[in-house]
N, C-alpha and C positions, 0 to 999 in steps of 0.2 A: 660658689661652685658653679651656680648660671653662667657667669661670666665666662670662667677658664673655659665652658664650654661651650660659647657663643664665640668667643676668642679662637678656639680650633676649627673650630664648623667653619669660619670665617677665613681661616688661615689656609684651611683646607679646599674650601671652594674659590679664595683666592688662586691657589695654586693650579686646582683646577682650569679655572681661566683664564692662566697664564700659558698653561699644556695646550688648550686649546687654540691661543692665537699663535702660538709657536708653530705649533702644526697647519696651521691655514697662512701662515708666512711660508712655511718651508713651501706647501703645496701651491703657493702661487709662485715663490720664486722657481720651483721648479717647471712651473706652467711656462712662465716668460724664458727661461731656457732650452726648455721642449720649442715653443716657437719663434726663435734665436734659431735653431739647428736646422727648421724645416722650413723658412725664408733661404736660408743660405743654402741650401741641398736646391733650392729651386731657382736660384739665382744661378747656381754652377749649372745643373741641369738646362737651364735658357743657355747661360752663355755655349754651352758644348752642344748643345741644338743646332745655334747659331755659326758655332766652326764647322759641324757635319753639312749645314744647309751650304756655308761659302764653299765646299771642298766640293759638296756632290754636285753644285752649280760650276765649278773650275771646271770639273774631270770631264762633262758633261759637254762644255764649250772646247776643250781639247781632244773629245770625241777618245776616249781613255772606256774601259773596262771597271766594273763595279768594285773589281778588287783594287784596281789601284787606285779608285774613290773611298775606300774603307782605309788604304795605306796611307793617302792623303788626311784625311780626316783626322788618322792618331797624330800625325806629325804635327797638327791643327790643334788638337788638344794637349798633344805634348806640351808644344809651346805655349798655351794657353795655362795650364797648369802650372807652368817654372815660372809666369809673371807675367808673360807677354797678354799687353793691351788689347781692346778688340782692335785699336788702330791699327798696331803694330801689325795682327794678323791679315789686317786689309789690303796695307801696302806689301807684305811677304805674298799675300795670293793675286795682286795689282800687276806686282814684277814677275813672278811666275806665267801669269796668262800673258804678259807685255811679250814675253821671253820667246813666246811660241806664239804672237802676231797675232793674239786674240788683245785687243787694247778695250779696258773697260776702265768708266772715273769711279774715284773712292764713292761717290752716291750711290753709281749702280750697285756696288759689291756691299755698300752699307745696308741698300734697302733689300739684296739680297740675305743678307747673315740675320735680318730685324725681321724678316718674312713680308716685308710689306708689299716683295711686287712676284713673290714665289707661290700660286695659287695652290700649290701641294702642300707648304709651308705653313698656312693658314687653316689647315685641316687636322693641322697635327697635332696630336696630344701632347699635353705636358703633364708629365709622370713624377710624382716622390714615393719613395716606397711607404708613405705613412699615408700619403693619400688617395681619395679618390681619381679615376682618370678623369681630366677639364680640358675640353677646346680652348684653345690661347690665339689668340688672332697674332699676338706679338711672341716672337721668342727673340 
């Protein structure tokens, strides 16, 4: 009779311990998914930084209105959003300012959309709604 009940105790806190690493698997896998979502919410976040920073540096060099830098900007993340490259977006805002005899090279428009040479851009927050607000020198 010892046995059969050294046998369940056994059976029992085996199972125990199986509940438990199940649950501390679930709860990491779901950790490494939680931050899966919150790299990529801050990945887009940079990149649509980086279309708002090229568009308000266009509109600005075209001597344009803040509204039609917020209308430039959706058409910037529109296309950013359907697939378009940050290339792709450099050369689309490259031939636009060419268009209107503001001529600027893919560098300048690159290290403008990366903040590297936009001293406003370098100030600016980078926001996820799950985080803290951080100074980002790059977006």
């Amino acid at each position: 009779m010892v046995a059969c009940c050294d046998l369940r105790t056994l059976a029992s806190a085996d199972l125990l311990w199986r509940e438990k690493m199940l649950r501390s698997f679930e709860e990491r896998e779901r950790a490494e998914e939680l931050l899966f979502v919150i790299g990529e919410e801050r990945r887009f976040l940079n990149r649509r930084a980086g279309a708002q920073a090229l568009a308000d540096f266009a509109i600005r060099k075209l001597g344009c209105d803040a509204r039609t830098s917020r209308a430039y900007a959706d058409v910037l993340i529109d296309a950013m959003i359907h697939g378009a490259s940050n290339e792709a977006l450099l050369e689309r805002v490259r031939a636009d300012l060419a268009a209107n005899l503001a001529d600027f090279s893919l560098e300048e428009l690159r290290a403008v959309m990366l903040g590297g040479s936009d001293p406003a851009l370098r100030s600016r927050p980078v926001v996820t709604p799950r985080s803290p607000v951080r100074s980002s020198s790059r977006l």
